[in-house]
N, C-alpha and C positions, 0 to 999 in steps of 0.2 A: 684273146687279146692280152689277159694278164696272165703272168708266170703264178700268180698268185691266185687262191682259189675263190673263185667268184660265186654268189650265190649260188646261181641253177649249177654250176659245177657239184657245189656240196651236194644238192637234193638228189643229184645223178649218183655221185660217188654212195651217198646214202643208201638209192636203191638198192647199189650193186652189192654194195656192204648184207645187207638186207635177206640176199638170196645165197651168202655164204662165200663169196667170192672175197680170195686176200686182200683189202685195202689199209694203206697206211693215210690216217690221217692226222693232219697237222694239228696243231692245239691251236692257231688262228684259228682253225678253224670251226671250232667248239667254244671257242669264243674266251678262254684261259687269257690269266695272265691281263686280264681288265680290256682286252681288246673284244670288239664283236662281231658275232657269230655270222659266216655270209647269208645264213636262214632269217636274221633278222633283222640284214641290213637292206635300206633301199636304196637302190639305182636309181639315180636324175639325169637329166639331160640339160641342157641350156637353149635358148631361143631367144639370140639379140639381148647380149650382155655388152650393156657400153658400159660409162663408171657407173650410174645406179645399180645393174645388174653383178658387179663387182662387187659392189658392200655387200648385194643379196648374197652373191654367192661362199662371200666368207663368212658370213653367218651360216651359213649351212654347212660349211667345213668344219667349226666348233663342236658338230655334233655329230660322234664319231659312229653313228649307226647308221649313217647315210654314204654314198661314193658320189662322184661325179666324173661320166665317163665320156659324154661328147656335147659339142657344140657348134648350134646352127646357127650363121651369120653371113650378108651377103656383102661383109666387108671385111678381107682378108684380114687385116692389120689386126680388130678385133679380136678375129677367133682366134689368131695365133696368138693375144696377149692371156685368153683365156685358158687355152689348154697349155702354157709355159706355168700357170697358176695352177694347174690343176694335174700336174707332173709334176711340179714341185710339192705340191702337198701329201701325193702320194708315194713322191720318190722311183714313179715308171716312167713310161710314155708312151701311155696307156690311151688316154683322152684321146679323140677321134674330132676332127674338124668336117661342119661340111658348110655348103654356102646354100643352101635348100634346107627348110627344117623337117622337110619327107626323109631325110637322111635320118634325124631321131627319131621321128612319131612311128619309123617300121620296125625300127630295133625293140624285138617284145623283150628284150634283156633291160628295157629302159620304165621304170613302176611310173615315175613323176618328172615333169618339167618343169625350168625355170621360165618364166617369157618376162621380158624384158625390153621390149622394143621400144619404139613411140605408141604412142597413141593410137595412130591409125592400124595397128596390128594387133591391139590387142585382144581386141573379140574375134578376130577371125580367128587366130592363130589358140586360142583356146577352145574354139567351139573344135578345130580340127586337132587338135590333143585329145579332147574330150570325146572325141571318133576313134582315133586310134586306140581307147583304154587307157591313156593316161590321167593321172591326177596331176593339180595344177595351180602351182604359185606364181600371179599374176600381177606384177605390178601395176599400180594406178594411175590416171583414172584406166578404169576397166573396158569403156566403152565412147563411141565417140558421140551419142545421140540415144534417144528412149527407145528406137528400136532397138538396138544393140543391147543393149539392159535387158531386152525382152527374151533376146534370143540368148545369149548371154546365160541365164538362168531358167529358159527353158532346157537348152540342150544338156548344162550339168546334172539336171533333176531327170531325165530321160535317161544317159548313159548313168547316173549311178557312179558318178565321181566326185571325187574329194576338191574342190575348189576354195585356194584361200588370195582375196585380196590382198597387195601388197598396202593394206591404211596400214601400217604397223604398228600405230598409234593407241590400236585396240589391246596392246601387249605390253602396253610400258604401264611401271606401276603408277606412277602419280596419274593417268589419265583413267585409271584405272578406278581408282581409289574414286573422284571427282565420280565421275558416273556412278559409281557402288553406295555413294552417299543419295546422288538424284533419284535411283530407282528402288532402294530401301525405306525411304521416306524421312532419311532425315534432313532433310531442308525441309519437310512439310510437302505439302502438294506443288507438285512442276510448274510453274507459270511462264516461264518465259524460259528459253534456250537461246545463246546466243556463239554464232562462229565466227572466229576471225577466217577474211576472204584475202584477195588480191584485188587490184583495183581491176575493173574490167574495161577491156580495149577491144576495139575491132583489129581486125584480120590486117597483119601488115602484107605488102603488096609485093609480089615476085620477085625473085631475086635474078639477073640478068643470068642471060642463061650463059652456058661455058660445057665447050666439047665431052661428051658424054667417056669416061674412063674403061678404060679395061675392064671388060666384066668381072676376069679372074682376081682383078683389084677392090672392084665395086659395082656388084652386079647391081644398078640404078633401076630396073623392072621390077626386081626383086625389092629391092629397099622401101620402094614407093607399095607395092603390095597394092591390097585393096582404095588406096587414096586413088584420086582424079590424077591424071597424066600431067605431070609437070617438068618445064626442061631441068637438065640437070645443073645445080649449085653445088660447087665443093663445100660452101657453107652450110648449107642441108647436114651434110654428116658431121658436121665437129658438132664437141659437147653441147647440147639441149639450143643447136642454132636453129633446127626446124622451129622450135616452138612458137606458137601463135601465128601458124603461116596456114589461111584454109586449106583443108583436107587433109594436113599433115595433125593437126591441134585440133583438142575436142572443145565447143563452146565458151570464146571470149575469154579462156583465163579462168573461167570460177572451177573448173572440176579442179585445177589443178591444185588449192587448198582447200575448196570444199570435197571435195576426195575424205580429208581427213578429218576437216574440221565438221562441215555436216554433216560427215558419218559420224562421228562424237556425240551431236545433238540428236539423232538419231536414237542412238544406243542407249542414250541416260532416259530420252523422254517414254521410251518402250516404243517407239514405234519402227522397228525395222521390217515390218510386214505391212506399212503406207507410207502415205507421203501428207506434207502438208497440203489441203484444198485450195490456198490460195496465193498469190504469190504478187507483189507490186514494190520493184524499183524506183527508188525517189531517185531527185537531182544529185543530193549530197552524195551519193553513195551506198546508201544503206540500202537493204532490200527486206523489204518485211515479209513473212511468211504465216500464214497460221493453217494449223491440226482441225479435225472436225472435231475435238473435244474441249476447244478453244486455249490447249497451249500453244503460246508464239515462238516461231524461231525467226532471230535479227541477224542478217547477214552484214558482216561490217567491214571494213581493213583494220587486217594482223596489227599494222605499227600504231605504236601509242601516239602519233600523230594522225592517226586515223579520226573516223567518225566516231563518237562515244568515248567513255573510257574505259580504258582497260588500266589493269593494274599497270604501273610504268614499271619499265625494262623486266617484264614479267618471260617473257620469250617470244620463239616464235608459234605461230599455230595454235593462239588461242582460242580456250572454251571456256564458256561461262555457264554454268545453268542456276534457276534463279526460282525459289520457290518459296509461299507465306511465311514460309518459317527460317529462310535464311539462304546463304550463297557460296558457290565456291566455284573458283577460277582456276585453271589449269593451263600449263603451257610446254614447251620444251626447254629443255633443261633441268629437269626434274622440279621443275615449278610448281608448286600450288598454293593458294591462299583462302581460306572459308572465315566466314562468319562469326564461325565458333572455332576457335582455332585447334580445342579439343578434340575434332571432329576428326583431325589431321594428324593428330601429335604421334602418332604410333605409325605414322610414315615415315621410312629410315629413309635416309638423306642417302646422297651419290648413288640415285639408281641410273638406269642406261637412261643416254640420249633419245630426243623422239623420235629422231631417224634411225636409229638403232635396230632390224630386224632379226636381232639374235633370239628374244623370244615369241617372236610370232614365226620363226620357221621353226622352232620348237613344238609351237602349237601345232603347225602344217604335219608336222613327222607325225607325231603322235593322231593325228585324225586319219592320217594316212593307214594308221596301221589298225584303229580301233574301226575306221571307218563311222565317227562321229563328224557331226558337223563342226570344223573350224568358227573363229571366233569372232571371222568376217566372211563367209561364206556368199556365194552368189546371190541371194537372195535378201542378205542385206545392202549387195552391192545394187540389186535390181530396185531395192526403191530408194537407199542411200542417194546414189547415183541419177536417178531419174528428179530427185529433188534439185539437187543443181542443175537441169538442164533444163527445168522447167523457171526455176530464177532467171537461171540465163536468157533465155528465150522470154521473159518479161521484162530484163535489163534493154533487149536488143529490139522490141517493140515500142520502148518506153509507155507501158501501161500496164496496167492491172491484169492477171489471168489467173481462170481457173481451171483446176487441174482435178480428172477426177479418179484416183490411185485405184478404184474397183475396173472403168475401163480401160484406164493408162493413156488415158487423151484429155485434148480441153474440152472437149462437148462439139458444138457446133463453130468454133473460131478455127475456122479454116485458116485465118492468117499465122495462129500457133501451130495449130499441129502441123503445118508443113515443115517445120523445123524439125518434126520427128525422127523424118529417117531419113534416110541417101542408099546411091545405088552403087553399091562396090564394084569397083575397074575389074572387068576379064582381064587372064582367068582366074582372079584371087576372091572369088565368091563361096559361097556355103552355101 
């Protein structure tokens, strides 16, 4: 595909080199001259890059030990904006489009993908990565419901793949720092974790249907994926217009800040290997949570007109966690405020934005190659993830439920666990 010498090219020419045969080789490709070597770079792929999957993807351009050479999307306009970005950076025209993401997952020239889609794609489209040998950078939320969480983090742990959550949250320093203080013990013992949420809404209602387009424009079978059969909306596809439409959007709104923010509370209080037992939505908004070890996590709204206070114009994607011995508050925009302000002071100002994923696909490369676990790995996604969906699903009962993290159900409340799982549209099942 490229003039230029691509990994499995070198290990060939290697061989040949090897058994005494003349090769001339390039100093790219020895990796000379501060550029790197194609032995130690890795091959990505894309899967449903709209803008989210754009910032992802030039963050991953910054680091020059990775390539990216094709992209799956079943809406033209997309792939083409994707591979003019990804020819421009490499200065070929090289990147490969297809509208099927079997196009990438067969190419064994491809180590890791991007996925990127809506919601309703992203556990399929990673468990079927995670088949083909790929590792796999997934934007959040990860899953649309607690089965998906199940399956989700069984199938990584099975194939033996590198899986990193798009929270990126876990890679910025000041949220960083905030948690490094909860889990070291300087605030004292954890008592309370607290995340900023979105308000939560039921499901808005269909959007009138409208003559179904050109496959070759917008394959709409494709696009819908494992969702329920819906007619087609050209509003579906612009920017984040699916959202909060059933089958397209995972429960009511809360994954899509508690993605970030109760994975946060998560990661400080030590428990990304459970969930909190109990879970009850008030009127005002709030949502209370509590651990079997009886620290609380308060689910609130992000804006300082929210329920509770938050520090004012602190940012967006607040975290608070709160222990006998003191507090500290985190947010985006490289925000933080503690108790002790000392606690802090040795945090340099102007770090990245929250939504910034320059160093958590940093993290991803590097897990990729050590093959250590990432620093939102499946498994924090599988109870992260299953915390919000069990709020959720208490918000949407309006009542109290318990939830028990060892069998991954509420016990005997049939009216909850039905909210577990769903049955993915032929033929986009696993």
């Amino acid at each position: 595909m490229s003039t230029k010498t691509t990994r499995r090219k070198f290990l060939k020419t290697a061989a040949v080199a090897a058994i005494g045969m003349p090769t001339i080789i390039p100093a790219s490709a020895l990796g000379r001259d501060g550029s790197v070597a194609p032995s130690n770079r890795l091959v990505l792929g894309g899967i449903g890059l709209g803008p989210r999957g754009r910032k992802v993807l030039e963050a991953f351009f910054a680091h020059d030990d990775c390539q990216f050479i094709a992209i799956a999307d079943p809406q033209a306009e997309r792939s083409e904006i994707i591979k003019r970005l990804a020819d421009r950076k490499y200065e070929n025209t090289d990147c490969v489009k297809y509208d099927d993401m079997s196009g990438v997952l067969e190419r064994d020239d491809i180590d890791a993908v991007i996925i990127a889609t809506g919601d309703r794609w992203h556990t399929t489209a990673s468990i079927l990565a995670a088949r083909a040998g790929k590792d796999i950078y997934c934007e959040k939320p990860c899953a649309m419901n607690i089965q998906e969480c199940q399956e989700l983090d069984d199938t990584i742990k099975k194939e033996g793949r590198v899986f990193q959550a798009g929270t990126q949250r876990r890679s910025v320093p000041n949220f960083q720092l905030a948690a490094k203080l909860a889990q070291t013990g300087k605030l004292g013992n954890i008592t309370e974790v607290h995340a900023g949420i979105l308000e939560l809404q039921e499901y808005l209602e269909p959007l009138p249907a409208q003559p179904e387009p050109d496959p070759e424009v917008i394959n709409w079978d494709k696009w819908l994926g494992p969702a329920p059969w819906m007619d087609f909306n050209e509003e579906y596809c612009k920017r984040s217009r699916w959202r909060n439409h059933k089958g397209l959007y995972s429960a009511w709104r809360l994954p899509e800040w508690g993605s970030h923010t109760i994975d946060l509370c998560q990661w400080a209080a030590g428990a990304d290997g459970t969930t909190p037992i109990e879970f009850e939505a008030e009127s005002d908004g709030l949502i209370h949570a509590k651990y079997a070890n009886g620290t609380k996590l308060v689910m609130r709204l992000s804006s300082r007109d929210g329920i509770g206070e938050w520090i004012d114009d602190l940012g967006s994607c607040p975290v608070r966690f709160v222990g006998d011995e003191g507090w500290v508050e985190a947010a985006d925009f490289d925000a933080i405020e503690c108790s002790d302000p000392e606690l802090i002071a040795s945090h340099p100002a102007d770090q990245i934005y929250g939504t910034d994923p320059l160093y958590h696909a940093r993290n991803f490369l590097d897990c990729v190659k050590t093959r250590e676990q990432p620093v939102c790995n499946s498994t924090a996604v599988r109870y992260g993830h299953m915390a919000c969906f069990a709020a959720a699903i208490s918000w949407k009962l309006g009542r109290k439920v318990t939830f028990n993290p060892e069998t991954e159900d509420f016990g005997d409340d049939a009216e909850a666990n039905a909210f577990r799982t769903y049955e993915r549209r032929a033929p986009y099942t696993v």
